[in-house]
Structure formats: C-alpha cells, structure tokens
PDB file as gemmi writes it, atoms N, CA and C in Angstrom:
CRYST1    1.000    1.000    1.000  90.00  90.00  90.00 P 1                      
ATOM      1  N   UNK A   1       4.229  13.102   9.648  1.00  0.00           N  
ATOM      2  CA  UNK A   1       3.214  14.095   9.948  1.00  0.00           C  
ATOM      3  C   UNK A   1       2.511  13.695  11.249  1.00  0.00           C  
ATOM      4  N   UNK A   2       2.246  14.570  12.166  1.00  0.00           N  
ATOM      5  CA  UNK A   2       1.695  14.191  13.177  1.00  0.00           C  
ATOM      6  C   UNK A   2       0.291  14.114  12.997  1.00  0.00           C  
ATOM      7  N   UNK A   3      -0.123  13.186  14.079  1.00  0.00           N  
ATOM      8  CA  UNK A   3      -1.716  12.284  14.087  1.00  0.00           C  
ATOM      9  C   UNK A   3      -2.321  11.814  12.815  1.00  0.00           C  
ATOM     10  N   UNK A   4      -1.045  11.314  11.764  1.00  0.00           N  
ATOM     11  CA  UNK A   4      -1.158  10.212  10.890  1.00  0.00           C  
ATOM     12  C   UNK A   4      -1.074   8.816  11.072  1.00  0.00           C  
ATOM     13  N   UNK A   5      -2.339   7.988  11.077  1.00  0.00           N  
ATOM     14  CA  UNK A   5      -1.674   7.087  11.192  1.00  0.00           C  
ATOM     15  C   UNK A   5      -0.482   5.990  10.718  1.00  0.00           C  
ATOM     16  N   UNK A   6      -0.468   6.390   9.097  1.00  0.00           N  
ATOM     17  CA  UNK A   6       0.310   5.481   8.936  1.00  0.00           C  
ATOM     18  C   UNK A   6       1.577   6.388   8.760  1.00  0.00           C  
ATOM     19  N   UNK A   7       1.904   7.627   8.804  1.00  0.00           N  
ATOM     20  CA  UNK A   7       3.383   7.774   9.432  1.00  0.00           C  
ATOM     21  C   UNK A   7       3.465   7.213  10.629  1.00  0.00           C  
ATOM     22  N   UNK A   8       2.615   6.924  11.815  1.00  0.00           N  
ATOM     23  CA  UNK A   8       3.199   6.357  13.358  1.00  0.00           C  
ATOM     24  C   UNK A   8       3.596   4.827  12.895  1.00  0.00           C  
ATOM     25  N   UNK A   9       2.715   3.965  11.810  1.00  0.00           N  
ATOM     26  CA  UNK A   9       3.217   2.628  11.324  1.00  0.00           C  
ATOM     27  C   UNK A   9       4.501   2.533  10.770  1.00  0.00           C  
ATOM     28  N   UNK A  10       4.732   3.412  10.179  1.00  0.00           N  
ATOM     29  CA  UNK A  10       5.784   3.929   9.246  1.00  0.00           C  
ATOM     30  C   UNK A  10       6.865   3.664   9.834  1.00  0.00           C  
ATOM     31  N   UNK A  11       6.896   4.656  11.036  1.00  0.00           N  
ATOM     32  CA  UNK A  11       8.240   5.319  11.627  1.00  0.00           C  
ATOM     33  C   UNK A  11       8.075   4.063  13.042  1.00  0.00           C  
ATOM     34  N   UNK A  12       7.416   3.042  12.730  1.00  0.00           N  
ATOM     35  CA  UNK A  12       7.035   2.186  13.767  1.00  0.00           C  
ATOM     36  C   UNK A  12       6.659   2.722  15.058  1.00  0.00           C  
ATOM     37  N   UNK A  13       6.138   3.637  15.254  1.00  0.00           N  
ATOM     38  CA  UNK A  13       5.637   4.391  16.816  1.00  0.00           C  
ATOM     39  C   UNK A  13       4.512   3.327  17.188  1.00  0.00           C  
ATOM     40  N   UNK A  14       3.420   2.628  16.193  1.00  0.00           N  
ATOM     41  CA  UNK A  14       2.540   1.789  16.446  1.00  0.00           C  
ATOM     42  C   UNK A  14       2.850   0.555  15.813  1.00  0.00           C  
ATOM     43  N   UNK A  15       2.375   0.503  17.305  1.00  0.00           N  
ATOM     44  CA  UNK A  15       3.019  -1.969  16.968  1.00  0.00           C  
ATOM     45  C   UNK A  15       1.771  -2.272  15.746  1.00  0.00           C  
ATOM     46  N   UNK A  16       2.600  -2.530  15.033  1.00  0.00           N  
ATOM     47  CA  UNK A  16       1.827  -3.274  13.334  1.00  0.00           C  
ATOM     48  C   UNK A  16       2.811  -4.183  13.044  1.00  0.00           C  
ATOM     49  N   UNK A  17       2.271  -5.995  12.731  1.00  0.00           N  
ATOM     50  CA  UNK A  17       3.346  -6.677  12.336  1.00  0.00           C  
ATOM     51  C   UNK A  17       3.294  -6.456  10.829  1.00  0.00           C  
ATOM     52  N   UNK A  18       4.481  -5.801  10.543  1.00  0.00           N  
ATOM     53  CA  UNK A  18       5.145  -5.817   9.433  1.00  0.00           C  
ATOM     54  C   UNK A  18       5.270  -6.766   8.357  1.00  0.00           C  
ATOM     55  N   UNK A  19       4.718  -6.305   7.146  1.00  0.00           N  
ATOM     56  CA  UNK A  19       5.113  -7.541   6.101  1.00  0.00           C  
ATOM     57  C   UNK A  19       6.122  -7.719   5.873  1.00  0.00           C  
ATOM     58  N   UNK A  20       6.493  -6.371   5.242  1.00  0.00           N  
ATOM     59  CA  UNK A  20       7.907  -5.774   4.672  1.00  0.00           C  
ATOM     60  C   UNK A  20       8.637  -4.416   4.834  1.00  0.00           C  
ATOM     61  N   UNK A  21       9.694  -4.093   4.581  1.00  0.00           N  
ATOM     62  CA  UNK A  21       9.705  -3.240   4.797  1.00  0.00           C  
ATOM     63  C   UNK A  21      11.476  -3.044   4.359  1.00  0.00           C  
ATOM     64  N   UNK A  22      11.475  -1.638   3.890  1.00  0.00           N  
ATOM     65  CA  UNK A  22      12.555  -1.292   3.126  1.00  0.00           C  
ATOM     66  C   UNK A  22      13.162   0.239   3.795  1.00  0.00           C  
ATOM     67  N   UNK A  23      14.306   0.511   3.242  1.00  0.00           N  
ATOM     68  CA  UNK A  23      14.395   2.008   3.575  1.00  0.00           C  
ATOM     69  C   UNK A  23      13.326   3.327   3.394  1.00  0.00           C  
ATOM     70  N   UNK A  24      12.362   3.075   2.053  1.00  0.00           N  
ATOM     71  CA  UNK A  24      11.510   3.978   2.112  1.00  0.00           C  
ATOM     72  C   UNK A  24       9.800   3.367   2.366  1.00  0.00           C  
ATOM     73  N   UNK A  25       9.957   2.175   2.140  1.00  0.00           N  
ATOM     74  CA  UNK A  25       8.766   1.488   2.445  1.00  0.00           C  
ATOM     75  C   UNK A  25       8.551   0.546   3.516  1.00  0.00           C  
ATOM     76  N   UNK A  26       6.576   0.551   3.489  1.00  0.00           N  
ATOM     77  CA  UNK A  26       6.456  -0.302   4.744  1.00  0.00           C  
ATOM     78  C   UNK A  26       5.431  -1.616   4.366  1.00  0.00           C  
ATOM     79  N   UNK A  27       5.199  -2.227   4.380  1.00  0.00           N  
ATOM     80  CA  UNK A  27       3.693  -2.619   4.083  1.00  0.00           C  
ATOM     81  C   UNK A  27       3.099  -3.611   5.777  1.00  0.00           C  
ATOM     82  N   UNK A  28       1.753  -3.778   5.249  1.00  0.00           N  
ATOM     83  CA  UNK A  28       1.423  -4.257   6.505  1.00  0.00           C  
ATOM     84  C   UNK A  28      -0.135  -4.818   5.837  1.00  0.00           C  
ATOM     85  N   UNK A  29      -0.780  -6.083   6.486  1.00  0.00           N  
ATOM     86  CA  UNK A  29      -2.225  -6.428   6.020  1.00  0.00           C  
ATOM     87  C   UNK A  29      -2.893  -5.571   6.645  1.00  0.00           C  
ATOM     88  N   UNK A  30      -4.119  -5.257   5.652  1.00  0.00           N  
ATOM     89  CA  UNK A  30      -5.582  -4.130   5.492  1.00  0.00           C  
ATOM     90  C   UNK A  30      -6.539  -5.163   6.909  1.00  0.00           C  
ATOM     91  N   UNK A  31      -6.832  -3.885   7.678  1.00  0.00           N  
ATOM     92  CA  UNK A  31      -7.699  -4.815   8.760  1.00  0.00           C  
ATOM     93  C   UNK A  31      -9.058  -4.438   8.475  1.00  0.00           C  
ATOM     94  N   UNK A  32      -9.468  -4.051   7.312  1.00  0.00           N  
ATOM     95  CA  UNK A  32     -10.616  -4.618   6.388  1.00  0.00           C  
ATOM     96  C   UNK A  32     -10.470  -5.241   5.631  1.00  0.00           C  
ATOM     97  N   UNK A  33      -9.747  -6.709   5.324  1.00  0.00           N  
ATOM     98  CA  UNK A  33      -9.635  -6.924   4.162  1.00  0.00           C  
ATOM     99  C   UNK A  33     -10.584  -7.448   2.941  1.00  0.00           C  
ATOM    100  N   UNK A  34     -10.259  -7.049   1.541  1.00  0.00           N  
ATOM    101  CA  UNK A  34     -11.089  -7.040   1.012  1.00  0.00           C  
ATOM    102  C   UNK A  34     -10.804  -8.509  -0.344  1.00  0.00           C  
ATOM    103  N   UNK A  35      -9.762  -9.457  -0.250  1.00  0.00           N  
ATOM    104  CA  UNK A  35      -9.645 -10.474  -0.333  1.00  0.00           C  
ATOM    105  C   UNK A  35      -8.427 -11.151   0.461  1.00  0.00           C  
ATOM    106  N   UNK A  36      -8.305 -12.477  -0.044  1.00  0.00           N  
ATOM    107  CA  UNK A  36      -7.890 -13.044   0.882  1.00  0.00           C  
ATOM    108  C   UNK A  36      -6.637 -12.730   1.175  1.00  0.00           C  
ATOM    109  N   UNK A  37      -5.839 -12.349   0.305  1.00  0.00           N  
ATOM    110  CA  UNK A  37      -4.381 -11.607   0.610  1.00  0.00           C  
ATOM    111  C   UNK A  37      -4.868  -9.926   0.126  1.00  0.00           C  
ATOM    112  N   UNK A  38      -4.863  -8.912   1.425  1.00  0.00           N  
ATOM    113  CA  UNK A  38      -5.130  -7.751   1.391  1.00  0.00           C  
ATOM    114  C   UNK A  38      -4.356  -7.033   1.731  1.00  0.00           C  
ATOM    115  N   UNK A  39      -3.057  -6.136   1.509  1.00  0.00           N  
ATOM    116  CA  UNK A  39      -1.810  -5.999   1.835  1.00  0.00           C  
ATOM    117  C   UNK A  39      -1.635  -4.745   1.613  1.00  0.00           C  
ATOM    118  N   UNK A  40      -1.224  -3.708   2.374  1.00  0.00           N  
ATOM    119  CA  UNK A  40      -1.041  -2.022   2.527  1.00  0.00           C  
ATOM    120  C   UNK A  40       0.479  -1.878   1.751  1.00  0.00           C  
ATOM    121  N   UNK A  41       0.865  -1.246   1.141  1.00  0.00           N  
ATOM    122  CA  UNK A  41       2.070  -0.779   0.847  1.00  0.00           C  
ATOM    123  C   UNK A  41       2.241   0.656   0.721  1.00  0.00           C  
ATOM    124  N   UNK A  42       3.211   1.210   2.225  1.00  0.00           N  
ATOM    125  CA  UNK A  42       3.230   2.561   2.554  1.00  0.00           C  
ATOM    126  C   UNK A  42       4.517   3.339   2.282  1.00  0.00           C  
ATOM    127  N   UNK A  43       4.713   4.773   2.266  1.00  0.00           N  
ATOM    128  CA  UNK A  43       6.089   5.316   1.992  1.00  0.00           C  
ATOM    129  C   UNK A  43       5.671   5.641   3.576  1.00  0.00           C  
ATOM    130  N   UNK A  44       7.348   5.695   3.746  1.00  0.00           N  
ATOM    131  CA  UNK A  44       7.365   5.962   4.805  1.00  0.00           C  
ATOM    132  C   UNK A  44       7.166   7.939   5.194  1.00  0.00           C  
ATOM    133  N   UNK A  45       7.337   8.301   3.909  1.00  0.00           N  
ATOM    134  CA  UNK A  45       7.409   9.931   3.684  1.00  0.00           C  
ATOM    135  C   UNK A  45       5.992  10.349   3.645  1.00  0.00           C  
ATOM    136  N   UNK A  46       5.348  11.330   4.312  1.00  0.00           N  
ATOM    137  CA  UNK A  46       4.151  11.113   4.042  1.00  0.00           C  
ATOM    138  C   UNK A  46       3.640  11.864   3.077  1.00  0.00           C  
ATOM    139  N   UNK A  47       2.326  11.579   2.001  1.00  0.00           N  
ATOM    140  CA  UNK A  47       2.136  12.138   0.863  1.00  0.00           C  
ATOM    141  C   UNK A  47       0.454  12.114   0.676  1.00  0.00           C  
ATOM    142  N   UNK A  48      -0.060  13.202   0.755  1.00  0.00           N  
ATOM    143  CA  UNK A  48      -1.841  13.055   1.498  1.00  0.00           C  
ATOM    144  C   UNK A  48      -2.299  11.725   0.636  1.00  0.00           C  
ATOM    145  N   UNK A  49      -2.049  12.175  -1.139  1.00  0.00           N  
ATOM    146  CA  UNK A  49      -2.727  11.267  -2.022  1.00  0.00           C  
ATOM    147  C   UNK A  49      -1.701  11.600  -3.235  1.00  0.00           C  
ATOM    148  N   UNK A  50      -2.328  10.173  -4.010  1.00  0.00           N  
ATOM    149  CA  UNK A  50      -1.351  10.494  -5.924  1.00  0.00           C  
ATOM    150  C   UNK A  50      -1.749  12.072  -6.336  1.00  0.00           C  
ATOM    151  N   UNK A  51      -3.072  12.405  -5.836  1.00  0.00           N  
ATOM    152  CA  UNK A  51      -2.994  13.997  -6.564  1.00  0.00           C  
ATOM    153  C   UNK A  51      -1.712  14.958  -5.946  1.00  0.00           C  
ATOM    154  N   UNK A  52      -1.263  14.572  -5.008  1.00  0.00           N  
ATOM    155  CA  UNK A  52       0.147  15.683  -4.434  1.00  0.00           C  
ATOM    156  C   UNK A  52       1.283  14.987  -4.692  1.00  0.00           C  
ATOM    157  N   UNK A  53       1.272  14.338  -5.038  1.00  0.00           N  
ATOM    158  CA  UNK A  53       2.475  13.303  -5.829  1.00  0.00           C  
ATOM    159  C   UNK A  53       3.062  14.653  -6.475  1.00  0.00           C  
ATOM    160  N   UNK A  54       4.858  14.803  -6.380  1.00  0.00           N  
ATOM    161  CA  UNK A  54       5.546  15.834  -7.149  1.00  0.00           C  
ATOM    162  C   UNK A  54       6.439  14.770  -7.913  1.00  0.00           C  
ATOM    163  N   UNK A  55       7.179  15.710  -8.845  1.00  0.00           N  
ATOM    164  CA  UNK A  55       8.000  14.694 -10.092  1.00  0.00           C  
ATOM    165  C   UNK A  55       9.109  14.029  -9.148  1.00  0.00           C  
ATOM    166  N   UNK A  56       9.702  14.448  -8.004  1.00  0.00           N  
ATOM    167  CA  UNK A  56      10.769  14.010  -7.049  1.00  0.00           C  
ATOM    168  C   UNK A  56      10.213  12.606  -6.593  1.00  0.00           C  
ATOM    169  N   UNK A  57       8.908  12.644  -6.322  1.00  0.00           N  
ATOM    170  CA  UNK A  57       8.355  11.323  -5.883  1.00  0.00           C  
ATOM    171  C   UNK A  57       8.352  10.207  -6.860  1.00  0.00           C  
ATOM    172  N   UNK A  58       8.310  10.619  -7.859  1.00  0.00           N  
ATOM    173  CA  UNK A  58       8.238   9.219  -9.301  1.00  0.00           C  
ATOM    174  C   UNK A  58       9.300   7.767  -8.616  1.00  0.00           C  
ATOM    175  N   UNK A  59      10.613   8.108  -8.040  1.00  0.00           N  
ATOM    176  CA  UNK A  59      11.274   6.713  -7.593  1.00  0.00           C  
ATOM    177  C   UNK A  59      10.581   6.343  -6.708  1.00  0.00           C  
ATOM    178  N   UNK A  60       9.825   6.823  -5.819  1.00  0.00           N  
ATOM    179  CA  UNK A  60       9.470   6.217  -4.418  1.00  0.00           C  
ATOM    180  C   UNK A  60       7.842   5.448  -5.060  1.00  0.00           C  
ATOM    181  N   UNK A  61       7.409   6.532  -6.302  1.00  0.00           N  
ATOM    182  CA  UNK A  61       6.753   5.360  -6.860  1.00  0.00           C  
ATOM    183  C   UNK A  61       6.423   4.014  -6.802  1.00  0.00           C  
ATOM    184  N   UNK A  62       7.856   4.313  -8.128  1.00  0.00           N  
ATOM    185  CA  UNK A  62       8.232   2.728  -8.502  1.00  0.00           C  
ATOM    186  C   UNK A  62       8.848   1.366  -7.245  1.00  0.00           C  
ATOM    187  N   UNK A  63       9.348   2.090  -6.142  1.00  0.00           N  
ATOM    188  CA  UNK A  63       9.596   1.314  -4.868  1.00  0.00           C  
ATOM    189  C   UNK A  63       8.348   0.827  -4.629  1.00  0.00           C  
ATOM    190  N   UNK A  64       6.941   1.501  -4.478  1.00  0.00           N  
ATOM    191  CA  UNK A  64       6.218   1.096  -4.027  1.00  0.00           C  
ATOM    192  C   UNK A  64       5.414  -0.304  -4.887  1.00  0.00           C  
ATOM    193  N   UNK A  65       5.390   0.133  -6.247  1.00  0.00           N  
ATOM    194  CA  UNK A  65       5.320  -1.185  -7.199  1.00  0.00           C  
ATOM    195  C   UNK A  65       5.939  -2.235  -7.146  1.00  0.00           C  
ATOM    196  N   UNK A  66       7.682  -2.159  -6.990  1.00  0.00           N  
ATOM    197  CA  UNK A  66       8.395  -3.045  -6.894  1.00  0.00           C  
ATOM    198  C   UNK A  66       7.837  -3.618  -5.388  1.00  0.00           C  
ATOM    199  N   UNK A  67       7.711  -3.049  -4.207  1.00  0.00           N  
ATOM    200  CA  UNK A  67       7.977  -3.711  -3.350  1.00  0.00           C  
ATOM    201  C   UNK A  67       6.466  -5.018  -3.079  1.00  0.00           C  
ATOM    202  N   UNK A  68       5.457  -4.706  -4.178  1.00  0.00           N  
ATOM    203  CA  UNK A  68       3.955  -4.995  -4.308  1.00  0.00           C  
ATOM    204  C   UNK A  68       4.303  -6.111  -5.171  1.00  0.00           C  
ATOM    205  N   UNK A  69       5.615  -6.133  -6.073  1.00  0.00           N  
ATOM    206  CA  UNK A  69       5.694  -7.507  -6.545  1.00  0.00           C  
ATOM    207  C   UNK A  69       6.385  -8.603  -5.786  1.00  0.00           C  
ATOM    208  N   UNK A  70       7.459  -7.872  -5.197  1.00  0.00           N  
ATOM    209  CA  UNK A  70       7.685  -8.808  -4.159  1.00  0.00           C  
ATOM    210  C   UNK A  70       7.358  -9.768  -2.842  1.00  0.00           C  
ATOM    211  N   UNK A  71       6.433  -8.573  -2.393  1.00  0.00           N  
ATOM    212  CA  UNK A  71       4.989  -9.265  -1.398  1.00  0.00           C  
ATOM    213  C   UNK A  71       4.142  -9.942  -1.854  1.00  0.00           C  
ATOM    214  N   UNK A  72       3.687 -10.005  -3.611  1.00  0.00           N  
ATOM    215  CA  UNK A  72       3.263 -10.849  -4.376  1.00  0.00           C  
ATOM    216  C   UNK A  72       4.058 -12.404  -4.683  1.00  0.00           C  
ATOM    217  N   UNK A  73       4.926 -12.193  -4.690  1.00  0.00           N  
ATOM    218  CA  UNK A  73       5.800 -13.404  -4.721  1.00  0.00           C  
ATOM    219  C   UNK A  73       6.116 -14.137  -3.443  1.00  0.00           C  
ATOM    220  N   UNK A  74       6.151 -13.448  -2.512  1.00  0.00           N  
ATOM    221  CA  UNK A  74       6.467 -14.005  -0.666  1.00  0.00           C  
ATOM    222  C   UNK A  74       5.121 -14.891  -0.117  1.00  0.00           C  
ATOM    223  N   UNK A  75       3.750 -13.982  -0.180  1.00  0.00           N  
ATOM    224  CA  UNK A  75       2.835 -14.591  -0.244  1.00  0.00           C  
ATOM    225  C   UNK A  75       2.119 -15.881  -1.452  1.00  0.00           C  
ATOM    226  N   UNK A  76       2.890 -16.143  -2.527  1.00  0.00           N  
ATOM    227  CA  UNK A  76       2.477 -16.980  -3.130  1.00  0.00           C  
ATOM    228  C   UNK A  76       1.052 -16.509  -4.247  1.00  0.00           C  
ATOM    229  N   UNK A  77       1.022 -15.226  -4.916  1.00  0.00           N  
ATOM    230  CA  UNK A  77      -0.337 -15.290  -5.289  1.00  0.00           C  
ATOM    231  C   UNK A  77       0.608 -14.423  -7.020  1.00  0.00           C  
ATOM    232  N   UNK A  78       1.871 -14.513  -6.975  1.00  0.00           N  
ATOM    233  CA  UNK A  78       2.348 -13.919  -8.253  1.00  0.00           C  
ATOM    234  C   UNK A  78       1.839 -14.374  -9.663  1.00  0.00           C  
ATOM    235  N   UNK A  79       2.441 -15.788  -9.201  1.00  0.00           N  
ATOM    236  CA  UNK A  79       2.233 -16.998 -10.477  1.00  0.00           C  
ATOM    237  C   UNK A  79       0.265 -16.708 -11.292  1.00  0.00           C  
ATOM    238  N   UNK A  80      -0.865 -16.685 -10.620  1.00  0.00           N  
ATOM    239  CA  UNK A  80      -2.371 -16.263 -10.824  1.00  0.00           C  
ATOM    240  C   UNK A  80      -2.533 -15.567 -10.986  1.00  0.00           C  
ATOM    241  N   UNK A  81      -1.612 -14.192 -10.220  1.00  0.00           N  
ATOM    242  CA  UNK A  81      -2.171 -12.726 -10.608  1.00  0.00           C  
ATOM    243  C   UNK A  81      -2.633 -11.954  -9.218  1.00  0.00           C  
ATOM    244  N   UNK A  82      -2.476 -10.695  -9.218  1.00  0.00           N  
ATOM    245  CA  UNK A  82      -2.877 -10.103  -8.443  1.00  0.00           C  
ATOM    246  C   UNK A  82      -3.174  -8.463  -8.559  1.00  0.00           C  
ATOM    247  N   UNK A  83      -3.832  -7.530  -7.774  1.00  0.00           N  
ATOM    248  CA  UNK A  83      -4.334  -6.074  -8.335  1.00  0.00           C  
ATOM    249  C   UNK A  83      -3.715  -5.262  -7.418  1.00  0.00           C  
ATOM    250  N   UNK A  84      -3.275  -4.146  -8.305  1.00  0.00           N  
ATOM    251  CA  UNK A  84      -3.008  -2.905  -7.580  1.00  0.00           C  
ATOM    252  C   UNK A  84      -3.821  -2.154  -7.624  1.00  0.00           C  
ATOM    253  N   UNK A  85      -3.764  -1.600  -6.295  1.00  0.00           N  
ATOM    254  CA  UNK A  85      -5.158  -0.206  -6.142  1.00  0.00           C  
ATOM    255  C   UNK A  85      -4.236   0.914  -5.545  1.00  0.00           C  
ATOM    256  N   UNK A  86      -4.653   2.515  -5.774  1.00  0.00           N  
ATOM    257  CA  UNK A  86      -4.594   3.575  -5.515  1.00  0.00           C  
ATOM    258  C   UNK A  86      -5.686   4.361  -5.306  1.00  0.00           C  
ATOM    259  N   UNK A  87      -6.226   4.072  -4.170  1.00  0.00           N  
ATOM    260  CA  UNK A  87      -7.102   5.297  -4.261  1.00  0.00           C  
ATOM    261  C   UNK A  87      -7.288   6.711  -4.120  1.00  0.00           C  
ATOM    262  N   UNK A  88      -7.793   7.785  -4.758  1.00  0.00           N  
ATOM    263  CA  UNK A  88      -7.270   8.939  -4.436  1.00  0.00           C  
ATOM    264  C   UNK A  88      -8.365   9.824  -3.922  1.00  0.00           C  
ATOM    265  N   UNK A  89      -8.340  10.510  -2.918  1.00  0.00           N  
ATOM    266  CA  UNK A  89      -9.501  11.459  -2.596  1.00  0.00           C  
ATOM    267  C   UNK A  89     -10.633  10.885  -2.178  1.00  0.00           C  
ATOM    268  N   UNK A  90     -11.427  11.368  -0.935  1.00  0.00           N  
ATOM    269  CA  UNK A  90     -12.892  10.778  -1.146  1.00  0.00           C  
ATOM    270  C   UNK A  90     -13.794  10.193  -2.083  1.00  0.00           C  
ATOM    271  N   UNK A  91     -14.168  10.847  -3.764  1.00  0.00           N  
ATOM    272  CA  UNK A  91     -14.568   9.993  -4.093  1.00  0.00           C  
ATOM    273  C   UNK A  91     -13.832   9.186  -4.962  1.00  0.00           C  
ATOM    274  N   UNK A  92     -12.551   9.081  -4.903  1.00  0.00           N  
ATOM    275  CA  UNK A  92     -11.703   7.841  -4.892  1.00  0.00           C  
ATOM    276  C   UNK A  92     -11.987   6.287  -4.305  1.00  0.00           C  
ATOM    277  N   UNK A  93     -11.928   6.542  -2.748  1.00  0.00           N  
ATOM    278  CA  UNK A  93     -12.481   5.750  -2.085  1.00  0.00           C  
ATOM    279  C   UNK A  93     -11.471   6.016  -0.963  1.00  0.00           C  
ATOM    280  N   UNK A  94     -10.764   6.593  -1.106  1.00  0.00           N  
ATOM    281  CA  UNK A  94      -9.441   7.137  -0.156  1.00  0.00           C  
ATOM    282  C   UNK A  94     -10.113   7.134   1.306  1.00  0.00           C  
ATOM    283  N   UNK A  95      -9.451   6.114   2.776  1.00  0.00           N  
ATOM    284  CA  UNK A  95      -9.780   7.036   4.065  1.00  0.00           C  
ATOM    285  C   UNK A  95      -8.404   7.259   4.569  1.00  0.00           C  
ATOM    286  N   UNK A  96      -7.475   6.908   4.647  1.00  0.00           N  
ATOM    287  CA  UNK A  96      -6.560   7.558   5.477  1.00  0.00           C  
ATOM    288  C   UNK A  96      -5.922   8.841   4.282  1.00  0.00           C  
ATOM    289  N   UNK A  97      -5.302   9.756   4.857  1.00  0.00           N  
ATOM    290  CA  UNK A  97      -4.624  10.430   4.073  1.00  0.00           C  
ATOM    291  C   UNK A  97      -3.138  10.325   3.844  1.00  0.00           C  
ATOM    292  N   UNK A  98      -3.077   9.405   3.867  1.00  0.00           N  
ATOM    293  CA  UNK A  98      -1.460   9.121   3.190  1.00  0.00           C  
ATOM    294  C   UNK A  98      -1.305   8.526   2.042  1.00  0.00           C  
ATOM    295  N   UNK A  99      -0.873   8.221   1.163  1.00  0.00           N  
ATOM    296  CA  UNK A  99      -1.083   7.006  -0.192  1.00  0.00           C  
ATOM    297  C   UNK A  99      -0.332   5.958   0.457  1.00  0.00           C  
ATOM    298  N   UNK A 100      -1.406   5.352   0.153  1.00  0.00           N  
ATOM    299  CA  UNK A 100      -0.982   3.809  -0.054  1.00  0.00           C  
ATOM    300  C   UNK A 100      -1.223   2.784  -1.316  1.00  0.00           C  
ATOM    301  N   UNK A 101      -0.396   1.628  -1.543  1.00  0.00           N  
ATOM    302  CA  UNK A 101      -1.413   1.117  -2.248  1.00  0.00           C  
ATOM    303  C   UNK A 101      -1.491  -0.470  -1.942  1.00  0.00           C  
ATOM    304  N   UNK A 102      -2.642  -0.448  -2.497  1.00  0.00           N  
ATOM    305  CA  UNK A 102      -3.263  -1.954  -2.107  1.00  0.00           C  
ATOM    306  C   UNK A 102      -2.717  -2.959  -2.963  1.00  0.00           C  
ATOM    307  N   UNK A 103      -2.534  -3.871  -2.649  1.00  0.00           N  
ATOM    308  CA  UNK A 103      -1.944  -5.805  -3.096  1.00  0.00           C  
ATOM    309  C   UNK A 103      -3.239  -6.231  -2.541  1.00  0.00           C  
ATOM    310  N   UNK A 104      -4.058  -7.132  -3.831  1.00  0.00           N  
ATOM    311  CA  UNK A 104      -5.455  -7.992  -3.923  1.00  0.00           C  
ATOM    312  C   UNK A 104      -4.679  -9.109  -4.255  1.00  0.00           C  
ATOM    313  N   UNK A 105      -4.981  -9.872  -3.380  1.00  0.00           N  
ATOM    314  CA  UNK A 105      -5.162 -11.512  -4.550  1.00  0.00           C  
ATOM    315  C   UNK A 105      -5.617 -12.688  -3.554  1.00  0.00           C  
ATOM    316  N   UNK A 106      -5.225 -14.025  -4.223  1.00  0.00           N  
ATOM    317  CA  UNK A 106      -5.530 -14.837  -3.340  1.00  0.00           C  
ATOM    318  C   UNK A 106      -6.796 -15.484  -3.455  1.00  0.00           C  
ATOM    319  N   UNK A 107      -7.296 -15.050  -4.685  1.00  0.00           N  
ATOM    320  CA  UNK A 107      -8.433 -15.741  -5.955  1.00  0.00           C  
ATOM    321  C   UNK A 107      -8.814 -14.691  -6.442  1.00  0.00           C  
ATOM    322  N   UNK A 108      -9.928 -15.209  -7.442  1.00  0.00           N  
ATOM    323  CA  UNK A 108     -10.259 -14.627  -8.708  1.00  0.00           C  
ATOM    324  C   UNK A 108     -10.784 -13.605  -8.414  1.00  0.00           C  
ATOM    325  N   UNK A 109     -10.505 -12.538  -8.752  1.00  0.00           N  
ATOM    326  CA  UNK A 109     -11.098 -11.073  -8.226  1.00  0.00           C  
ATOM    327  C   UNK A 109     -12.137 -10.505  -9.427  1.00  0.00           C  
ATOM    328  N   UNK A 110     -13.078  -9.812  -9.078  1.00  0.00           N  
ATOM    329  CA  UNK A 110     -13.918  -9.538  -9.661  1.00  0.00           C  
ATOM    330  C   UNK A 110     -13.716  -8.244 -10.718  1.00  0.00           C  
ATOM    331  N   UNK A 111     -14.270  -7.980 -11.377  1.00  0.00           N  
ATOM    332  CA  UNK A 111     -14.708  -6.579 -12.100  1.00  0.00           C  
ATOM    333  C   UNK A 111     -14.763  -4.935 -11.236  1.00  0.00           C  
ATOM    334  N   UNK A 112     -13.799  -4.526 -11.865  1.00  0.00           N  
ATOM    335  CA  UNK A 112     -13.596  -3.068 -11.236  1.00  0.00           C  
ATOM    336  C   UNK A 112     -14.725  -2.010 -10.856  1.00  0.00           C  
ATOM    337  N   UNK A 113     -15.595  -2.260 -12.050  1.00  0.00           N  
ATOM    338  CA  UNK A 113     -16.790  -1.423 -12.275  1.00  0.00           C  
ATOM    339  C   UNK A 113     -17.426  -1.677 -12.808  1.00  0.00           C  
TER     340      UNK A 113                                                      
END                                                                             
C-alpha cells in the first residue's frame, strides 16, 4: 500500500536492519522499545488491523506466531518466556496501520492491566 510504512520495510524500499525475514514475513526491533528485547513482526501483505483480518489470512497468522517463536529462540529469551502483543485500532493502542505483532522479553514483564 502506498505511504505505508511498514509495506516500504516490507518490500525493503526503507533501509531497516532486518531481524528476520521469510517469504511472507518481516520482523525488525520497535524504535520505541518497550523492553529489552522489543521486536516488530510484519506480513509483508498489508492488513490495516486483526479487525480486517479475512478467513484467507488465518495461515499468514500462524507464520506470524511461528516466526515470534523463532526470534524468541535466536535472541535467547524462549527458555523465561516472552509476550505477544496485537494491537488493534486506536483504542487498542494501534499507531501504524498495518498489523503487526510485538515480541516482549528480556526480563520479567509486568501486568497487562
């Protein structure tokens, strides 16, 4: 989608060093991060939020989970534990409009709410 940013990360148009990255996925570290391992995991397809998620999307899903355990394991924070986030919509906490989801870890993380 044009003047997304993370389709231009995506489709690599913008220099981002890459964590990982697969045929449908990308990931890359949060340059807010919000612990010490803070880690983006993107489709490369773009999808505003989980609320426009269609049933066709369910594999690219699970890519995106899988690929959140594996960046969990590369970085070293599997074995302790670590959080997945989705945020959806403004008061989600959502700012870009693409889904992504977040990889936390890298110590003891706090209470959701």
């Amino acid at each position: 989608m044009e003047n997304c940013l993370f389709c231009s990360i995506a489709g690599e148009k913008t220099e981002t060093q890459l964590i990982y990255k697969d045929d449908q996925v990308v990931a890359f570290a949060d340059i807010d991060p919000k612990a010490p391992v803070h880690i983006l995991i993107v489709p490369k397809k773009h999808i505003a939020s989980t609320a426009e998620l269609q049933e066709a999307d369910e594999q690219l899903v699970g890519q995106l989970v899988f690929a959140a355990k594996k960046i969990a394991a590369e970085e070293g924070i599997e074995e302790d534990g670590y959080r997945l986030v989705f945020n959806t919509k403004s008061h989600g906490g959502q700012i870009i409009d693409h889904i992504h989801l977040h990889l936390l870890g890298g110590q003891k993380l706090g209470s959701m709410v």
